[in-house]
N, C-alpha and C positions, 0 to 999 in steps of 0.2 A: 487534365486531372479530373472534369470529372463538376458536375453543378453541387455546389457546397449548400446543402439545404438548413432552410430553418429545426433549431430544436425541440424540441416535445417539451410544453411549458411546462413549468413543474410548481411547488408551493412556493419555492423561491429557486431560483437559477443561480445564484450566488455560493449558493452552500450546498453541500453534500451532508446528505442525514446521518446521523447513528441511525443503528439499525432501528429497527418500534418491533419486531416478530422474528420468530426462528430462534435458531439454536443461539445465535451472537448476542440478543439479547439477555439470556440467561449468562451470561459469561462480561454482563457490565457493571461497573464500578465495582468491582473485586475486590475485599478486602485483601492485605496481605497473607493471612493467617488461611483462608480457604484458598488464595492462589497456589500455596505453596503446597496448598494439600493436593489440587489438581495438575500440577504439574511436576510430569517424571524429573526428578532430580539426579540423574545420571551425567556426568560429566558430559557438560556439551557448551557449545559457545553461541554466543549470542552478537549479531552487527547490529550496535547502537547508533542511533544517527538523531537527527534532530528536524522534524518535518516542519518545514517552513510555511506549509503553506495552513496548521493550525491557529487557529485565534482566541481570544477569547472573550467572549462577549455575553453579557447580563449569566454568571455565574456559570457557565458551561462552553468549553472548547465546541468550534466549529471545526471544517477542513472545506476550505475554500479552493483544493486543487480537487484533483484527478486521482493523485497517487500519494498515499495506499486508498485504495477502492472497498468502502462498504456495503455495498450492494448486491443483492443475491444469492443473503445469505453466506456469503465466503467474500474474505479478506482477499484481495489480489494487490501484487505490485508489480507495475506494468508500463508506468510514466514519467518514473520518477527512480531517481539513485542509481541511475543508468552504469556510471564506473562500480560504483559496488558489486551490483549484480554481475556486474562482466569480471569480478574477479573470480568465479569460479565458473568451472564448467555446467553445463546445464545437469548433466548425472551429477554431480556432486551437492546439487542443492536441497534435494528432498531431506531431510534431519534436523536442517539448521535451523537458526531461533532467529527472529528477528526483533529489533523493540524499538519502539520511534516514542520520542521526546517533542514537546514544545519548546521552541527557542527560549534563552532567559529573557529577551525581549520583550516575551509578551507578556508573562505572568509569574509578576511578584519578584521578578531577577531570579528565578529558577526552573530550571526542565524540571518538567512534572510526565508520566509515561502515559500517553498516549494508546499505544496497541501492543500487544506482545504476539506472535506467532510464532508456530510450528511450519515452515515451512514443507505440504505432503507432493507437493508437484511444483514440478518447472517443464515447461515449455521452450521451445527455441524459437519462435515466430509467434507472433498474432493471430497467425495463419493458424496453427498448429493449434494455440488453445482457445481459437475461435469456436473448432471444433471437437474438441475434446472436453467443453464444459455443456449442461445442460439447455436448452433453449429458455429456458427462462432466468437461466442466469445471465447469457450474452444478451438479451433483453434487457436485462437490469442494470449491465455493463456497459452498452454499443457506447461507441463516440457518436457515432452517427444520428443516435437519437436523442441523447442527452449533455448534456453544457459541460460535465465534470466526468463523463465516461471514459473510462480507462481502454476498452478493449475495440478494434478494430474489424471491422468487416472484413475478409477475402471478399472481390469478385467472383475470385474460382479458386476452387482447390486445388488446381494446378496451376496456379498463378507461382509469379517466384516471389516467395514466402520475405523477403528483404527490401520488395521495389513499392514504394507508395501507388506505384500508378497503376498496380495492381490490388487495390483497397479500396474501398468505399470512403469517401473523403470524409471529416468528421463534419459538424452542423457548423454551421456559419459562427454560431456563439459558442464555440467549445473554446476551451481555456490556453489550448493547444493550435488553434487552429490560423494565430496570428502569424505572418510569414512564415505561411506553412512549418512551424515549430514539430506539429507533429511528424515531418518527415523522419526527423533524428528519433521519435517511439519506435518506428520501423526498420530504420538502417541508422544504429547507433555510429555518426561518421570519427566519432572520437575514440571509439574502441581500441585495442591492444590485440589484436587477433583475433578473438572472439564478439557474438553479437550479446550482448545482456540479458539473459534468463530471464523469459515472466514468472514471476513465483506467484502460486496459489497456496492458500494458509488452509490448514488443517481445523475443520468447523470445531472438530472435537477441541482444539489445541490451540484456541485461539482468541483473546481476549481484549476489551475494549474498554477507556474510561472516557467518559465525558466532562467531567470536572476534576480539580487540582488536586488528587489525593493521594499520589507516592513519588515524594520529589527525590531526585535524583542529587546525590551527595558529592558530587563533584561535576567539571565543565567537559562538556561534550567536544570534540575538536569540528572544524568546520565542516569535514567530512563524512568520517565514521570510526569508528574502532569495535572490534572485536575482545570481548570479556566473557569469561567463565560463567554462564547462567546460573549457577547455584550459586556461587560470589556477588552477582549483582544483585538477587533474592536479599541478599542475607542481607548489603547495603543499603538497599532500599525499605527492609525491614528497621535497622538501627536507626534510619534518619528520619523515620517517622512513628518514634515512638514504642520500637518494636522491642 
């Protein structure tokens, strides 16, 4: 498989940052009233779910995994919600909305929303949008370099795009890297016919909170569900004051 190298230290190896520059940062902590001005409200749906691996700590949610990935300027999911994403085909995912919650677990007994995206691309392999995103973005992303890296090295571009042992292994301390965990990012072995789309979020369309400010009016189920984005808007508007 391959020598599992050390990570690229970072200001802490535990957490993964909100953005600090770029477009994502102008697109954080969002009021309700200018989200809803930025975003197209055409009948479209949204897969809510509930990101486990958010926390919250001294007034501001962290994200102690991988996935979803803030780095590089662009939102990617690529580690994480593996059945979800394998419920549609990879063509089918460019349009859709995605929105992730913190568990009631952690904060105050209520999901509070986390990211909202516009899903502008999907990928079928690691392989695929290794190469298809800019070099300093897969920089921002490798597993290979960093502890909470969502996005995988190819050896080679004609590697086969599904076998880990044709990938650059991740860093000794990635999040992923315990019995070999992240084989299953590569060759999703629980799949339904399909392998699970990485989705890349639309910079333009894509939005981030870092502390508790539109909580969520009812309970997430352990998985995901699917809801009307312009309903969930409007929900998440009356339950805080809107």
């Amino acid at each position: 498989m391959g020598t599992i190298a050390s990570c690229a230290k970072r200001e802490s190896d535990e957490i993964q940052p909100f953005p600090q520059m770029g477009r994502l940062i102008d697109a954080l902590n969002l009021g309700l009233p200018t989200l809803k001005k930025r975003v197209p409200l055409q009948s479209a749906n949204a897969y809510c779910y509930i990101v486990k691996t958010i926390e919250y700590r001294a007034d501001r949610f962290i994200q102690t995994g991988s996935g979803p990935n803030f780095q590089g300027g662009i939102i990617t999911l690529c580690t994480c919600k593996h059945q979800m994403r394998s419920r549609r085909a990879v063509e089918s995912w460019p349009g859709q909305w995605i929105a992730g919650f913190t568990s009631r677990a952690g904060v105050f007994g209520q999901h509070y929303l986390v990211y909202l995206m516009r899903v502008s691309e999907a990928c079928a392999s690691h392989q695929e949008l290794w190469y298809a995103v800019p070099a300093k973005v897969r920089q921002a992303k490798a597993a290979h370099l960093h502890p909470l890296g969502d996005l995988y090295q190819p050896k080679s571009p004609s590697g086969d795009p599904h076998d880990p042992l044709d990938y650059v292994p991740p860093c000794a301390d990635h999040n992923h890297a315990q019995n070999d965990d992240w084989h299953n990012d590569i060759d999703y072995k629980k799949r339904r016919g399909r392998q699970p789309p990485l989705l890349v979020g639309d910079s333009r369309l894509s939005f981030l909170w870092d502390t508790p400010a539109l909580r969520l009016p009812w309970e997430l189920p352990r998985d995901y569900t699917e809801r009307n984005l312009p309903h969930l808007l409007d929900q998440l508007e009356a339950a805080n004051g809107g």
